[in-house]
FIMARRO-506766 format. One line per 10 residues: number of its first residue (from 1); their letters; for each residue x, y, z of C-alpha. Coordinates in steps of 0.001 Angstrom, whole numbers. Each point is the difference from the previous one (the first is absolute). Last residue first. Example, Ala and Ser with C-alpha at 12.3 -4.5 7.8 and 13.67 -1.06 7.14 Angstrom:
<sites>
2) sa) 13670,-1060,7140  -1370,-3440,660
</sites>
This chain:
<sites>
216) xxxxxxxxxx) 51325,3076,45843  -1306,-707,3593  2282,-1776,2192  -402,2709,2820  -3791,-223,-392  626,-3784,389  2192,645,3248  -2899,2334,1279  -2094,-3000,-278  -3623,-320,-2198
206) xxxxxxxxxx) -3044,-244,1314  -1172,-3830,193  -664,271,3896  -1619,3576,82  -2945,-1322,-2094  -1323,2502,-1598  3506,292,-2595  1083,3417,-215  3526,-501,-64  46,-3104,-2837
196) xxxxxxxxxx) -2729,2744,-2326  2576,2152,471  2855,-1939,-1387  -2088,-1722,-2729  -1112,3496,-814  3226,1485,-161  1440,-2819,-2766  -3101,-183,-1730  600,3738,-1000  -2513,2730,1818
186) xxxxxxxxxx) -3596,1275,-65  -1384,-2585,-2450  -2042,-1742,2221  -1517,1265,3004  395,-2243,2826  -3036,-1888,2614  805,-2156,3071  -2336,1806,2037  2550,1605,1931  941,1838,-3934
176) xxxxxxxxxx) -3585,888,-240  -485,1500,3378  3116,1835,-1364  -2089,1580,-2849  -2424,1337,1784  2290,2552,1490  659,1570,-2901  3092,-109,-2053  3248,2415,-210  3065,-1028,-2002
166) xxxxxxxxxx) 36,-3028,-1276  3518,-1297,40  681,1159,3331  -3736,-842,1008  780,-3768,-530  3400,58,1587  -1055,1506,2753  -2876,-2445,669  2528,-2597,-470  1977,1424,2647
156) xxxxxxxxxx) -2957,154,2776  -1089,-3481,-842  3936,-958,779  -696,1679,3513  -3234,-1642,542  2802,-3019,-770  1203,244,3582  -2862,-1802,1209  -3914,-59,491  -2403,-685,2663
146) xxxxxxxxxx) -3985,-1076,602  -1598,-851,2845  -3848,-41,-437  -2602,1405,2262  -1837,872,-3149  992,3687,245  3263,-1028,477  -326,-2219,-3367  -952,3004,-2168  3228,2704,1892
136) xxxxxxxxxx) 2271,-2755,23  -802,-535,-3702  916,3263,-1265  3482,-1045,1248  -20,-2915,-1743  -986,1913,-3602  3345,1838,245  -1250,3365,918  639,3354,-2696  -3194,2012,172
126) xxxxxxxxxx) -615,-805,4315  3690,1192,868  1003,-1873,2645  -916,-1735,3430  -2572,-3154,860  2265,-1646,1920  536,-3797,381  3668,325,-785  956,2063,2802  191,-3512,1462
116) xxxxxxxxxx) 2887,-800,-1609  1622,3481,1516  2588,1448,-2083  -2419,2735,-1220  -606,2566,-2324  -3404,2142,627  2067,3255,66  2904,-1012,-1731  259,3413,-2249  2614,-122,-2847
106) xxxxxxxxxx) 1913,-2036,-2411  2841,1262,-1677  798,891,-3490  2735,456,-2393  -1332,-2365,-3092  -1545,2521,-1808  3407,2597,-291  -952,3743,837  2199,175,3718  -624,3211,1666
96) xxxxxxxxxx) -1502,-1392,2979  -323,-4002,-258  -3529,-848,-1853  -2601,-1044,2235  -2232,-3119,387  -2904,-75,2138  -2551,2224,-2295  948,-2848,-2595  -1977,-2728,2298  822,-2436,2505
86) xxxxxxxxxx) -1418,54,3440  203,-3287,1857  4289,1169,188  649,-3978,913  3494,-208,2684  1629,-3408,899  3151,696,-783  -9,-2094,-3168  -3161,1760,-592  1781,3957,-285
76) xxxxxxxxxx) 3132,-1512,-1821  -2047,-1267,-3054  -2725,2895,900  3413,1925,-1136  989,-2004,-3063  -3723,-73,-1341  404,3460,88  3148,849,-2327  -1548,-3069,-2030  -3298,1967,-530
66) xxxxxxxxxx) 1992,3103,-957  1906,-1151,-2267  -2648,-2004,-2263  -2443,2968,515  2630,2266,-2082  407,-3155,-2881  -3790,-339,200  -684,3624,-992  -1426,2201,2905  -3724,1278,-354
56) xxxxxxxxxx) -911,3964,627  2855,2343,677  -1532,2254,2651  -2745,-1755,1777  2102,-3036,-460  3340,1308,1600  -2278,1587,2915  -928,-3985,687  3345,-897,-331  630,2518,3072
46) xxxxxxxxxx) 2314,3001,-241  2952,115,1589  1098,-513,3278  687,1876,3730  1782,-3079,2281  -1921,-362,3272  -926,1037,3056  -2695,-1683,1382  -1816,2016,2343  -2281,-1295,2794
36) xxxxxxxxxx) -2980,1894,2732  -760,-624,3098  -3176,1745,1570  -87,2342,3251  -250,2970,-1913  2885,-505,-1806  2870,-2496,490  2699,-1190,-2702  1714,-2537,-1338  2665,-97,-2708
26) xxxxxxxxxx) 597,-3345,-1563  3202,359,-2073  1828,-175,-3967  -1587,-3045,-1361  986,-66,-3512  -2755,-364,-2793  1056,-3844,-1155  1420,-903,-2885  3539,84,1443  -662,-2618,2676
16) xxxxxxxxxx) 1878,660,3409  -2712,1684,1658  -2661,-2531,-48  -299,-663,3729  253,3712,78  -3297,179,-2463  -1422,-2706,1658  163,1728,3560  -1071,3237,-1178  -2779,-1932,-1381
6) xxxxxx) -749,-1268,3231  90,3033,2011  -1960,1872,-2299  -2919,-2730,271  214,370,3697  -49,3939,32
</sites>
């Protein structure tokens, strides 16, 4: 019920921004003596992910538009303070009865927060984790402290990117990319300096979501 609470609370907080599902209401009920929460909110499209399984790989031109059409909404999402922490093509969703690439809206805040201290949180999908986030979970079980930033989100995005324009790849193959390691050959130099800039290890030398913007 907590968890629902909050990201019923991010999702109105984030109301206003047109790549975002829209919040519609918080519905709570009682059964049995347990509380329960509904979000109710706008009915979408298909996911990117579906748009894979069915189509296969996206050009670069098609990725191009649809990576700036989300780098503009984390854009407004982090200037108000919120990171999704969950990032991945299942997330994003076409608008209903809409066909064009670039009309999509970002979906399920779940483990988003607002909350610096959120930040410390082992939370996401285990396949597609920024490599800091992996590294809460190894330095918490060595009494460590570790934490990340807004640029999981930017990890997320990259990751996006990469599977856009590759289609489907096996999990082993993303331990790869957090290891620093990319296939060559799979896209122009142009894409892969891009991606290769948003899925930097190090979270500090990833690239902006004003670079991404600037991107030819």
């Amino acid at each position: 019920m907590r968890n629902a609470e909050n990201e019923a609370r991010l999702m109105s907080k984030l109301c206003v921004c047109p790549g975002v599902v829209a919040f519609e209401d918080f519905v709570r009920e009682r059964e049995a003596g347990r509380c329960y929460g509904t979000i109710v909110m706008e009915l979408c499209g298909p996911s990117l992910a579906k748009r894979l399984i069915q189509g296969g790989a996206m050009t670069e031109e098609e990725v191009a538009k649809t990576i700036k059409t989300l780098a503009e909404t984390f854009k407004w999402m982090h200037l108000r303070g919120v990171v999704h922490c969950d990032l991945k093509h299942h997330n994003i969703f076409q608008r209903l009865n809409t066909t064009a690439v670039d009309e999509l809206v970002i979906g399920d805040f779940g483990t988003a927060s607002d909350k610096q201290w959120d930040m410390q949180q082992y939370c996401g999908t285990a396949k597609y984790m920024a490599p800091e986030v992996v590294a809460v979970k190894n330095d918490g079980a060595r009494g460590r402290r570790a934490s990340y930033t807004a640029a999981v989100d930017m990890w997320g995005l990259g990751v996006i990117v990469y599977k856009l324009l590759s289609g489907y790849r096996s999990r082993v193959e993303f331990d790869f990319l957090r290891a620093g390691a990319f296939p060559s050959d799979l896209v122009s130099c142009e894409a892969e300096d891009l991606i290769q800039g948003m899925l930097a290890v190090e979270q500090s030398k990833r690239v902006t979501l004003d670079a991404v913007l600037a991107h030819p």
